[in-house]
C-alpha positions in Angstrom: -3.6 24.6 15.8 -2.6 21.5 18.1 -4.1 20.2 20.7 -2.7 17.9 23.7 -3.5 14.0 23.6 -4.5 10.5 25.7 -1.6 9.0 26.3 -0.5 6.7 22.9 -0.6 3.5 24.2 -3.6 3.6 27.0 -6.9 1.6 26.6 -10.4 2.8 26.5 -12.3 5.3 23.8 -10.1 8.4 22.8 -12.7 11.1 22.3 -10.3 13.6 20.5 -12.9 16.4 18.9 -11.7 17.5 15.3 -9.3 19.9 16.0 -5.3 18.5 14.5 -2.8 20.1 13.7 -2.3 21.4 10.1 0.4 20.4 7.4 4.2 21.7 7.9 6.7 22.8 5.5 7.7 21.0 2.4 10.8 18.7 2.6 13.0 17.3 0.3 11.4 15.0 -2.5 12.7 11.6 -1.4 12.1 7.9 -2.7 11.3 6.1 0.1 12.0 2.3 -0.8 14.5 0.0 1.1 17.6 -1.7 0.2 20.4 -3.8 2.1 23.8 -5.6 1.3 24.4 -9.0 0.2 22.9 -12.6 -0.6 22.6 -15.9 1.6 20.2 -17.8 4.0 17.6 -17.2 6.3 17.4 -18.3 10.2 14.2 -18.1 12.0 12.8 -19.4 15.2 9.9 -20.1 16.2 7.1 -19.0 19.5 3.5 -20.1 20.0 3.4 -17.8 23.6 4.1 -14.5 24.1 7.7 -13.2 25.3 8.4 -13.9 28.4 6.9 -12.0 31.6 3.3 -10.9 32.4 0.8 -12.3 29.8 -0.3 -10.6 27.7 -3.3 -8.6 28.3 -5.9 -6.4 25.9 -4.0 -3.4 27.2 -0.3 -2.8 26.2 1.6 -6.0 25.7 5.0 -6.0 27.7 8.0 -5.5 24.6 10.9 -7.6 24.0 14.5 -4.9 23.5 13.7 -4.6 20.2 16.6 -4.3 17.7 16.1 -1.3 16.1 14.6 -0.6 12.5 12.6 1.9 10.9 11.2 1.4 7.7 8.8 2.7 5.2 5.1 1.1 5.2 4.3 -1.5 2.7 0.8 -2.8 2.7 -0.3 -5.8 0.1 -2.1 -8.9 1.1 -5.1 -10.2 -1.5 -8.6 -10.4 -1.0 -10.5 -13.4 -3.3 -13.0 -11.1 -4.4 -12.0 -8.0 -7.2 -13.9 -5.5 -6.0 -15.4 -4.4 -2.5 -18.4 -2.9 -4.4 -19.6 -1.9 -7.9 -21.3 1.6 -8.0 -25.1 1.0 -7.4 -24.6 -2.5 -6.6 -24.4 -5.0 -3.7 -21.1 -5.3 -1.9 -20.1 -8.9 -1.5 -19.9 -10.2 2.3 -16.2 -10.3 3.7 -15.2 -11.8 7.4 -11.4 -11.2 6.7 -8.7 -8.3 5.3 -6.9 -10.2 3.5 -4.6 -7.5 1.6 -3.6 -4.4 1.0 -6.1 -1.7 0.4 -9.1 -4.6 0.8 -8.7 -5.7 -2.7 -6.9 -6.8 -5.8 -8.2 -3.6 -7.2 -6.3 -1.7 -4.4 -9.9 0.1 -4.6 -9.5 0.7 -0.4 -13.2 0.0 0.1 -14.7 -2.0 2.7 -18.8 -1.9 1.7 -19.0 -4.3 4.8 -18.8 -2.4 7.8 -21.9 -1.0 9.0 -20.2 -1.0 12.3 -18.5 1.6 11.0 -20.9 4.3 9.7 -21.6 7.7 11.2 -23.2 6.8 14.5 -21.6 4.2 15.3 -18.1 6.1 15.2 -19.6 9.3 16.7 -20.5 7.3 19.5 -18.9 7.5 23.0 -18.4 3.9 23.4 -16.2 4.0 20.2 -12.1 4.6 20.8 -9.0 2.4 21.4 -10.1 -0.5 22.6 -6.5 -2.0 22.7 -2.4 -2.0 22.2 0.0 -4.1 21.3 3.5 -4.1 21.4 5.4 -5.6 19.1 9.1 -5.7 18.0 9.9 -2.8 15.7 8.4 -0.4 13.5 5.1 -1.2 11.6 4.9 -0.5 8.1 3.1 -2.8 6.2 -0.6 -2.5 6.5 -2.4 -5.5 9.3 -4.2 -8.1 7.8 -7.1 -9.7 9.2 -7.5 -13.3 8.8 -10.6 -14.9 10.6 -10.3 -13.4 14.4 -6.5 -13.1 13.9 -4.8 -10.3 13.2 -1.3 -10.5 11.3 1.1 -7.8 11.7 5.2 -7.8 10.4 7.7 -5.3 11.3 11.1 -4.0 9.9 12.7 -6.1 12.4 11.4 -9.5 10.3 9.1 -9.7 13.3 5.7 -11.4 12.6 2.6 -11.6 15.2 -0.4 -13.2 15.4 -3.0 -10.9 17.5 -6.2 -12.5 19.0 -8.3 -9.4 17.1 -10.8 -9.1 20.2 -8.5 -8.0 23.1 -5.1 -7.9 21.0 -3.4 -11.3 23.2 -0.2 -12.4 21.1 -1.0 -15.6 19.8 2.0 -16.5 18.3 5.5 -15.2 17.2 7.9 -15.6 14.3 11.5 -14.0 13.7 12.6 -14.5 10.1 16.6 -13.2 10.7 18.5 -9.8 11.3 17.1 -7.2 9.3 19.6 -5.6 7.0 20.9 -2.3 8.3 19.2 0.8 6.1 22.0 2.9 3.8 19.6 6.0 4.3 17.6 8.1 7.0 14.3 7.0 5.0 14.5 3.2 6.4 17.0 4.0 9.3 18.1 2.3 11.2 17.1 -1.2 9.0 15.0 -2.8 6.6 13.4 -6.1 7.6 9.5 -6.5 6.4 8.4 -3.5 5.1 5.8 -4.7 2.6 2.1 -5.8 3.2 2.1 -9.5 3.2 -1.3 -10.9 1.5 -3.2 -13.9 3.3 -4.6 -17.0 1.1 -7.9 -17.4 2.5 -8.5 -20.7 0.8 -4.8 -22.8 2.3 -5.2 -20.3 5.4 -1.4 -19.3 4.6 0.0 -15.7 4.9 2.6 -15.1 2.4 5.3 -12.4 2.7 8.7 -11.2 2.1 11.6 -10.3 4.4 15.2 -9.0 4.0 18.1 -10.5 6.2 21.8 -10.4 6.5 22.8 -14.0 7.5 25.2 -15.0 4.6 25.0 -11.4 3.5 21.7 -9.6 2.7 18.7 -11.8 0.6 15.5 -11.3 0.6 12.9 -14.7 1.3 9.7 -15.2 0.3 8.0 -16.8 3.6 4.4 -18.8 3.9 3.3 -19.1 6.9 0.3 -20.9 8.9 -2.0 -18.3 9.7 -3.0 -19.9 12.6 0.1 -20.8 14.1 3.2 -19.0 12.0 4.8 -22.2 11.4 6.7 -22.3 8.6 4.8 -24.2 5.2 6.6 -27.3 4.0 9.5 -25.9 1.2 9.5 -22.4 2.0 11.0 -20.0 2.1 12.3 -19.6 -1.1 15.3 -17.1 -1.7 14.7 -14.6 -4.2 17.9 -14.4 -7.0 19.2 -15.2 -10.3 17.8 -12.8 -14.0 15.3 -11.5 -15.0 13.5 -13.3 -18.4 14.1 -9.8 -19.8 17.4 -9.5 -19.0 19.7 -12.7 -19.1 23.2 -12.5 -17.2 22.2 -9.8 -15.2 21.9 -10.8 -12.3 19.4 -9.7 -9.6 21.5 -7.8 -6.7 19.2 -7.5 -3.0 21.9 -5.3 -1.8 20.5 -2.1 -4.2 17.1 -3.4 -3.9 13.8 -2.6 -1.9 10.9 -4.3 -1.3 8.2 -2.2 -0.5 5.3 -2.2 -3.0 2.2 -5.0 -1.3 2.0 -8.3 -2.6 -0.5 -9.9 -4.9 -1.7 -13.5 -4.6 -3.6 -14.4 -8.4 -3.8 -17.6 -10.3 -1.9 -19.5 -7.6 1.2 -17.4 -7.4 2.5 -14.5 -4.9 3.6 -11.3 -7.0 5.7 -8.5 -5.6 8.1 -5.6 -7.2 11.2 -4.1 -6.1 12.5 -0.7 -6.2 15.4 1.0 -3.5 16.2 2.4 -0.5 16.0 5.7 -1.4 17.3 6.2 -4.9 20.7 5.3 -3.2 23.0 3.4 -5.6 22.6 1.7 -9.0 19.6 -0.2 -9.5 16.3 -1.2 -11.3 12.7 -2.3 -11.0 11.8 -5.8 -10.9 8.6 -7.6 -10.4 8.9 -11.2 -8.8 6.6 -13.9 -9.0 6.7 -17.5 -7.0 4.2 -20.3 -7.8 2.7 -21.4 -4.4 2.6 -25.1 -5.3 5.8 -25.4 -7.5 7.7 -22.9 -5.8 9.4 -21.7 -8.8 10.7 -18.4 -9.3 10.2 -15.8 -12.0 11.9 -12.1 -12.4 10.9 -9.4 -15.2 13.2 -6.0 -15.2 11.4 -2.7 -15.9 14.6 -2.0 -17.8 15.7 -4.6 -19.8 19.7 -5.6 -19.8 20.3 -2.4 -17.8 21.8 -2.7 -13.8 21.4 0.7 -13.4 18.4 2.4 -15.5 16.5 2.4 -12.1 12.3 2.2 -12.8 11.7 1.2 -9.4 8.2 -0.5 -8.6 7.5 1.3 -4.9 4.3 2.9 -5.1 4.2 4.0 -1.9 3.4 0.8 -0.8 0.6 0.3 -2.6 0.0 -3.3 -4.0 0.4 -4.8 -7.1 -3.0 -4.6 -9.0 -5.2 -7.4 -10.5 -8.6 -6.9 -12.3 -8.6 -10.3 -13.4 -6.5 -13.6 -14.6 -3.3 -13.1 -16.2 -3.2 -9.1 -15.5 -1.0 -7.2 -13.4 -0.5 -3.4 -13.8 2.1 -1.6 -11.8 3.4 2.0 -11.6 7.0 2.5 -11.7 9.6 6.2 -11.0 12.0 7.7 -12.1 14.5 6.5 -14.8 18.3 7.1 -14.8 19.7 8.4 -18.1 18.4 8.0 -22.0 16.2 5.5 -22.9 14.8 5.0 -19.5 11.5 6.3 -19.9 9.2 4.8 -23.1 9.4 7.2 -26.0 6.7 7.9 -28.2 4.4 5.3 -29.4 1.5 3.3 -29.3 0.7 1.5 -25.5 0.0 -2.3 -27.5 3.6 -2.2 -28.9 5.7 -2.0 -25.3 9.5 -1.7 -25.5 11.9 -2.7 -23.0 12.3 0.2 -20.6 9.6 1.3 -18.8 9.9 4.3 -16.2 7.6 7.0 -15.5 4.8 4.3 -16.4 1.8 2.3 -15.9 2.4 -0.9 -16.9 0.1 -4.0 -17.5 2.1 -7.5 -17.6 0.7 -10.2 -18.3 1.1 -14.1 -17.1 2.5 -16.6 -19.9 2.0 -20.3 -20.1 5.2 -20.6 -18.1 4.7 -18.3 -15.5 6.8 -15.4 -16.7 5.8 -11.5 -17.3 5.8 -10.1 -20.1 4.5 -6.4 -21.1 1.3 -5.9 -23.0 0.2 -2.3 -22.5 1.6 0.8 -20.8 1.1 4.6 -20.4 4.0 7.2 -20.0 3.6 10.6 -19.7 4.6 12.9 -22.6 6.8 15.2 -20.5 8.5 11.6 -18.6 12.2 12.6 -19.7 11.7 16.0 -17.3 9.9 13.9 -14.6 13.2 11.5 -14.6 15.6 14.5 -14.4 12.8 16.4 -11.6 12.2 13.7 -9.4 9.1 13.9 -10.0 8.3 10.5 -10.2 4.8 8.7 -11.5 5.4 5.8 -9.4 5.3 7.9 -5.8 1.5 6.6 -6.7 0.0 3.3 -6.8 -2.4 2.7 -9.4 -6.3 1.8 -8.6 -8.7 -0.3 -10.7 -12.3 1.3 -10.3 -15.2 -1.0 -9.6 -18.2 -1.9 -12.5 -20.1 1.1 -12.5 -17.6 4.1 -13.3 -16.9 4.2 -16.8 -19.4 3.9 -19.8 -19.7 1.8 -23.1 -16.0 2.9 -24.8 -14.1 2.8 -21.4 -16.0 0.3 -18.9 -13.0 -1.0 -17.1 -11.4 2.6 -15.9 -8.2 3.5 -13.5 -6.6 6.1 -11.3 -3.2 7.0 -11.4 -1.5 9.9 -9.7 1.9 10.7 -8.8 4.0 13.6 -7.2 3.1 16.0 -9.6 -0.2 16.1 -8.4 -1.9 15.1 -11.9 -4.3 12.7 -12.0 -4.4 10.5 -14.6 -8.1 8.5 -16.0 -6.6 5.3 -17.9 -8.4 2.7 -20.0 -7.2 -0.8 -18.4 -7.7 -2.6 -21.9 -6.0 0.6 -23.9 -3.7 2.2 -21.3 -2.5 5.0 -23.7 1.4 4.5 -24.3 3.1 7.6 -25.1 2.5 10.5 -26.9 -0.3 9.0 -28.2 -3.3 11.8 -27.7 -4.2 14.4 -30.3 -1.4 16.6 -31.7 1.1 14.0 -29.5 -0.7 14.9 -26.0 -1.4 12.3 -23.7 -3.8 9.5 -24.8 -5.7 9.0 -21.8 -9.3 9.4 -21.0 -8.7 12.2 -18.6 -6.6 14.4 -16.8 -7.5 16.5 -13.3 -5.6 19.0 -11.6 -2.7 19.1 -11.6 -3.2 19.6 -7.7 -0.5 18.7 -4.5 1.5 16.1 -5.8 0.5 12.4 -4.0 2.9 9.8 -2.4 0.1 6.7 -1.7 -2.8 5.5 -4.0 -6.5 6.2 -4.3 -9.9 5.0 -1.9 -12.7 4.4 -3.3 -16.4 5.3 -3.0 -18.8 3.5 -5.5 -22.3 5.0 -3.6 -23.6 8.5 -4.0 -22.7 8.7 -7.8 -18.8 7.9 -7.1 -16.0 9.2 -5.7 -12.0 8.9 -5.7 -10.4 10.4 -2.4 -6.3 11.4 -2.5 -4.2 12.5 0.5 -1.9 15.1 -0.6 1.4 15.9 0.3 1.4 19.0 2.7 -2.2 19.0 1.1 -5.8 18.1 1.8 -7.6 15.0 1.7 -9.2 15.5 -1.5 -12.8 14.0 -3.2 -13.2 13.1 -6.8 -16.4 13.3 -8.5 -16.9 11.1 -11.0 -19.0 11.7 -13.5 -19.7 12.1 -17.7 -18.8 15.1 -19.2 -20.9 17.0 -22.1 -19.2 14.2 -25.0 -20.1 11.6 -23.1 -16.8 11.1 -21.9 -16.0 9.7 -18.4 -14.1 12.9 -15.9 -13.2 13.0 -12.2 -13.5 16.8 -11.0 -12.6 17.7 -7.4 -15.4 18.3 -5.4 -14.1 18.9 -2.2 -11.3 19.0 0.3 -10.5 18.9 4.1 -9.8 22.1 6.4 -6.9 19.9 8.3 -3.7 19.3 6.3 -1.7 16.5 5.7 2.3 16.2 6.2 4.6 14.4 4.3 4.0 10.9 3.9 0.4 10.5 5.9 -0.8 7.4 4.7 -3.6 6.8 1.9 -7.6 6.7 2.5 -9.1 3.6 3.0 -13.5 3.8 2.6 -15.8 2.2 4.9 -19.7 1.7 4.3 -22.8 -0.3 4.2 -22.9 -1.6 0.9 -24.1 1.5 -1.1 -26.5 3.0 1.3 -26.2 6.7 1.3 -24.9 8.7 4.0 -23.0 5.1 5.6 -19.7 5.9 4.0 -16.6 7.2 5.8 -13.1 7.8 5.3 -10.0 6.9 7.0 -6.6 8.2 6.9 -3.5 8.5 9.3 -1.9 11.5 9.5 2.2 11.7 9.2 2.1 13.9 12.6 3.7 17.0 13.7 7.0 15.8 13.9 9.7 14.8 11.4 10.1 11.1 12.5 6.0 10.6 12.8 5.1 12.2 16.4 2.0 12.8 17.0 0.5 10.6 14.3 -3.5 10.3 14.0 -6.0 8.4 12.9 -8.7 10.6 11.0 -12.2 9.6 9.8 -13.9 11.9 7.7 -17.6 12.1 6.6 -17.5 10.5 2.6 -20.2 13.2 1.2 -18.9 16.6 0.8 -20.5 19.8 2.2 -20.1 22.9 0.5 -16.6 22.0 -0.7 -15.2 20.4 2.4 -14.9 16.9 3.8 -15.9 16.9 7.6 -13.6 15.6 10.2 -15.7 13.5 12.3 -12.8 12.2 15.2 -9.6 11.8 15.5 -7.8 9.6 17.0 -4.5 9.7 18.7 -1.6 7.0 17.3 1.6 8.6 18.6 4.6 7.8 16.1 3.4 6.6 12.8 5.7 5.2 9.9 5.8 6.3 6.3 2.3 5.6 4.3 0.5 3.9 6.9 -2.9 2.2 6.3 -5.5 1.2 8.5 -7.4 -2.5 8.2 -10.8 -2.5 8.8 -12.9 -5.5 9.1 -15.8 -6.6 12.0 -16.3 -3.1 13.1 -13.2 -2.7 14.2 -9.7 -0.4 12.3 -6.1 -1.6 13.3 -3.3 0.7 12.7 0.4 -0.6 13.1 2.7 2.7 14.7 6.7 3.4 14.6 7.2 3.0 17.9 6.3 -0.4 17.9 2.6 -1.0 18.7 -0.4 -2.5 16.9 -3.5 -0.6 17.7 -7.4 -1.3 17.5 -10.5 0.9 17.2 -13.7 0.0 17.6 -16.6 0.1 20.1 -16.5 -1.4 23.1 -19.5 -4.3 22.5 
């Protein structure tokens, strides 16, 4: 059923009523990760006022001709604490959104928003309160730094929004975007990660993709305050990875779309491609903030072409403390791609269809110490069926027990969900009579292109959008051996299309009944019309999650998350706008 809308870009509270339109028709199983063509510098210029014209106002902001791109959504920016909350304990205070999905943890859950609990939203007064336009298509998540809002398109566009009545601040443009080889990024690729802000230097570090001197991609810092350029940056991402001498890193089969990761004074991000096209392979990069230097690690070591990409839907790179990063990577390209069997502690060199964790050397390079591949990886590699359409989710103190205290969700598109030990991931094969040795498997249920929110009151829950699915709540709990399980407790009555975005999880601190969850909807068409913003009730009900509003967005990208922080949720669209929610005092 469908219903008709506000217009997209007008001000003032829409008071759509639960009623959306359901899921459409499956579509073909595609990577969605960008790629360009070619190496070389970097222009950019400079604005401190908004374009030229009428200023500026809380309502729609007047658009530059924007030089058309599309691109998927990427969403990583770090915040300085781990976790948003710990199940049946105190969420620390936040005043920013630092990063993708609120946290290193990528757990998606703000427990400081009781401007955003059931009344509150359910109110009247609550709706759009503003819309921005900006130059090109929106896919990395906002980020929220003090009363500034930072938003980057695929058009190497970068804003910063005044976050009360959505003023353009300032203005950067970091080069011509590289023109998109598929219809998944068309028509080019500029910024289509989530940037992650620096709370402590006030700097916002991100990564675009040009074609001046043939395509590179940069690594950018830039004053939050001003989007001046830091002294020594940007820094052009090239040369091998530690793994895999003489062969060379090539941007013009590569993507950047996973979120980045600030730890331990460096900015991490991986690279995957623009929709399987061409030969290619995973890489994680890493660049000291202070030192500037670069590191590279291949999730296929000495191969060009073994492919492993590190996309995640966006998702970020995860941290759960100093010296870890895991990542999820897809599908490999012939033999030896995918890990065979053996023990998670004694890694190989070619990782896809895995969870990886890498840790930091003295030097600054990666290096693998753990991993988890499915036993059935080699059919998922020739199936598309890819474990790295999912991003992978460290859950908070409080879900696991005494053998597995430090616990995480991975899920992919064949709709399992995997429960993995972060200290003992699982490797392969490695489970009794060769089966899977990971603490739990659910479903398998609609398969999942995004990553897991977070709910660490009311006993715990895990929430997944599916693909031409539900939204879908995870109980966590211990089964009869004392083991810890996730079983599915619930799911919406709306459907999601392809590529809606993942749930982010609002509350006040751990008090019952505050929680909500929010999620934008891939629309009713093919490109993204008709996109909403959705809030659901956290608690199920019989089985089902309640819609509480909706919200109309009108053309959404690819995995699009919302940033919450203050009270207020800012969505960035397709067709060029940043949007707030909120009430109206």
């Amino acid at each position: 059923m469908s219903r008709s809308h506000p217009p997209a870009h007008s001000t003032g509270p829409d008071s759509s009523g639960p009623d959306p339109a359901g899921a459409g028709p499956a579509g073909p199983d595609l990577e969605p990760i960008p790629r360009a063509a070619i190496p070389g510098a970097a222009t950019s210029r400079i604005r401190t006022s908004p374009p030229s014209g009428p200023a500026p106002g809380p309502t729609t902001v007047p658009r530059r001709k924007r030089s058309g791109a599309a691109l998927l959504s990427g969403f990583a920016l770090l915040a300085p604490a781990l976790a948003a909350g710990a199940l049946g304990g105190a969420a620390p205070a936040r005043a920013d959104s630092p990063t993708v999905s609120v946290n290193t943890m990528r757990t998606a859950w703000d427990a400081n928003e009781p401007g955003l609990g059931p009344a509150q939203v359910s109110g009247s007064d609550f709706g759009r309160r503003w819309s921005t336009a900006v130059d090109g298509a929106v896919f990395a998540q906002p980020l929220v730094a003090g009363s500034t809002v930072v938003v980057a398109t695929a058009t190497n566009h970068v804003y910063g929004v005044n976050a009360s009545d959505g003023k353009i601040l300032w203005q950067r443009a970091l080069g011509t975007p590289v023109a998109s080889s598929s219809a998944c990024l068309s028509p080019g690729t500029g910024i289509i990660s989530t940037p992650v802000y620096d709370k402590a230097t006030k700097t916002v570090y991100l990564v675009s993709k040009s074609s001046e001197g043939g395509a590179h991609f940069s690594v950018h810092a830039l004053d939050a305050a001003t989007g001046a350029s830091r002294s020594g940056w940007p820094v052009t991402v090239a040369g091998s990875a530690v793994n895999s001498p003489g062969v060379a890193f090539n941007p013009n089969t590569s993507a950047q779309r996973a979120g980045l990761l600030l730890l331990d004074g460096a900015v991490y991000f991986g690279f995957a491609s623009d929709c399987g096209i061409g030969t290619y392979v995973g890489t994680v990069a890493g660049v000291n903030t202070s030192t500037r230097k670069l590191t590279l690690w291949s999730t296929e070591s000495g191969s060009a072409s073994q492919n492993a990409g590190v996309w995640m839907s966006g998702g970020g790179l995860v941290s759960d403390g100093s010296g870890r990063i895991f990542i999820a990577t897809g599908n490999g390209a012939g033999e030896g791609s995918s890990p065979l069997k053996g023990p998670g502690d004694k890694p190989g060199g070619h990782f896809a269809e895995s969870v990886v964790r890498l840790g930091v050397n003295s030097d600054g390079s990666l290096a693998p110490r753990d991993f988890f591949s499915p036993t059935n990886n080699r059919e998922m590699d020739h199936g598309d069926v890819d474990l790295g359409s999912g991003g992978p989710v460290a859950l908070p103190s409080g879900f696991g027990n005494a053998a597995h205290p430090r616990l995480m969700v991975q899920v992919g598109k064949d709709g399992r969900i995997f429960l993995l030990d972060r200290d003992k991931l699982g490797g392969m094969g490695q489970g009794p009579n060769g089966t899977d040795g990971v603490v739990g498997t659910t479903g398998p249920f609609k398969g999942v292109w995004g990553h897991a929110g977070v709910w660490g009151g009311d006993g715990g829950y895990v929430y997944l959008v599916e693909n031409y699915g539900s939204l879908r709540a995870l109980k966590y709990s211990v089964n009869s051996a004392g083991n810890p399980q996730l079983t599915s407790a619930a799911t919406s009555p709306e459907g999601f299309g392809y590529a809606s975005g993942s749930p982010v999880v609002t509350s006040n601190g751990t008090v019952s009944g505050s929680a909500l969850v929010w999620s934008v909807y891939s629309g009713t068409g093919a490109g993204g019309q008709n996109g909403e913003l959705r809030v659901y009730d956290a608690l199920p009900v019989n089985g089902s999650l309640k819609l509480r509003r909706s919200f109309a967005l009108g053309t959404v990208t690819r995995f699009s998350v919302p940033a919450t922080d203050g009270g207020r949720v800012f969505v960035g669209t397709k067709d060029g706008h940043l949007v707030a929610f909120g009430r109206s005092t």
